[in-house]
N, C-alpha and C positions, 0 to 999 in steps of 0.2 A: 504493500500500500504506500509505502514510503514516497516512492518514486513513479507512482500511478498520474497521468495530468487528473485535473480538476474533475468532477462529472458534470453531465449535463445538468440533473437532479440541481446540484451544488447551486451551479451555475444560478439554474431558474431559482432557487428559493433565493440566492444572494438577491437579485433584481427583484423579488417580491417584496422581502425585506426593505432594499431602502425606497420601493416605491411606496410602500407604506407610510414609511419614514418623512418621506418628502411631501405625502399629505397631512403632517399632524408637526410639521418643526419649520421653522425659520433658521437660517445660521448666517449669524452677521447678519441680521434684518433684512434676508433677502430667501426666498423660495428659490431653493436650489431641485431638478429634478435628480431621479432616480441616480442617474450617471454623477452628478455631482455630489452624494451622498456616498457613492461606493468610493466616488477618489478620495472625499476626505477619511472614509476609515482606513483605507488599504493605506493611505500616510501615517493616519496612526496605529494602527496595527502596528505596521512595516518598525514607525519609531522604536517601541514597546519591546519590540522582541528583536529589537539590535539590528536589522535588516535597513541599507538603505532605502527608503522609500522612491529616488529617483534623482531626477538634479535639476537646475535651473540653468538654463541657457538662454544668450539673446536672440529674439526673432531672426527671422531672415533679413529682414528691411531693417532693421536695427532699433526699430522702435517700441517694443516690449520684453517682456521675455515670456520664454514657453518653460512650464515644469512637462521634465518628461517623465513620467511617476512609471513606477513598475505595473505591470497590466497583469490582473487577476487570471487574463488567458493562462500565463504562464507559470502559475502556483499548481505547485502538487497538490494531491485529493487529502493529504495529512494538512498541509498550508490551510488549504481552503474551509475545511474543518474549524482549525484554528481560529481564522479571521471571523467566520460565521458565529461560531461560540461568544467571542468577543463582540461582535457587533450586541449579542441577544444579551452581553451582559453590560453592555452600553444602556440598552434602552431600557433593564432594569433600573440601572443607577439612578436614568434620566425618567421614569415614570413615563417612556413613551410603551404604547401598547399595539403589540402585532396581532396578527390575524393566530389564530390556530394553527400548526402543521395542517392540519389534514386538508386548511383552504389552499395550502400551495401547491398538493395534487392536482387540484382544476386548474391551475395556471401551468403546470407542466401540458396537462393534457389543451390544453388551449394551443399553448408554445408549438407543442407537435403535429398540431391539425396543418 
């Protein structure tokens, strides 16, 4: 299992999760979606458990910069474990409230249609 990539399972409940997430939080007083909810874990995740989370480089036209963060594509089925655990024991700490497991079967079986 160590070295299994991520499942798809994993995958989908990750994306339920923070779409959830993304209907019931603000951060930094601004509605972030789904995508923007998974980058800020996976940087704290990544912090937490010693793992660079990515880097910070300037745009191409020189006028911002872009983080290039690690992408969850490439986390093992152990990682991806990990980071999920964590996210669930995030929205305890924070009193936010997820759906059930058994609702993120119908969004697998959705994802699959």
């Amino acid at each position: 299992m160590i070295d299994e990539p991520r499942s798809l399972d994993q995958n989908a409940l990750l994306h339920v999760m923070c779409a959830d997430i993304s209907k019931q939080r603000l951060w930094a007083g601004q509605k972030l979606d789904c995508e923007g909810w998974k980058r800020l874990f996976t940087d704290a995740w990544c912090r937490e458990i010693g793992l660079s989370p990515g880097q910070v480089v300037p745009s191409l036209d020189g006028q911002s910069v872009v983080i290039l963060n690690i992408s969850t594509r490439k986390l093992k089925k152990a990682q991806m474990a990990e980071l999920i655990t964590w996210i669930y024991a995030y929205c305890d700490n924070e009193g936010i409230k997820l759906k059930a497991p058994e609702s993120y079967a119908q969004y697998r079986e959705a994802a699959a249609a």
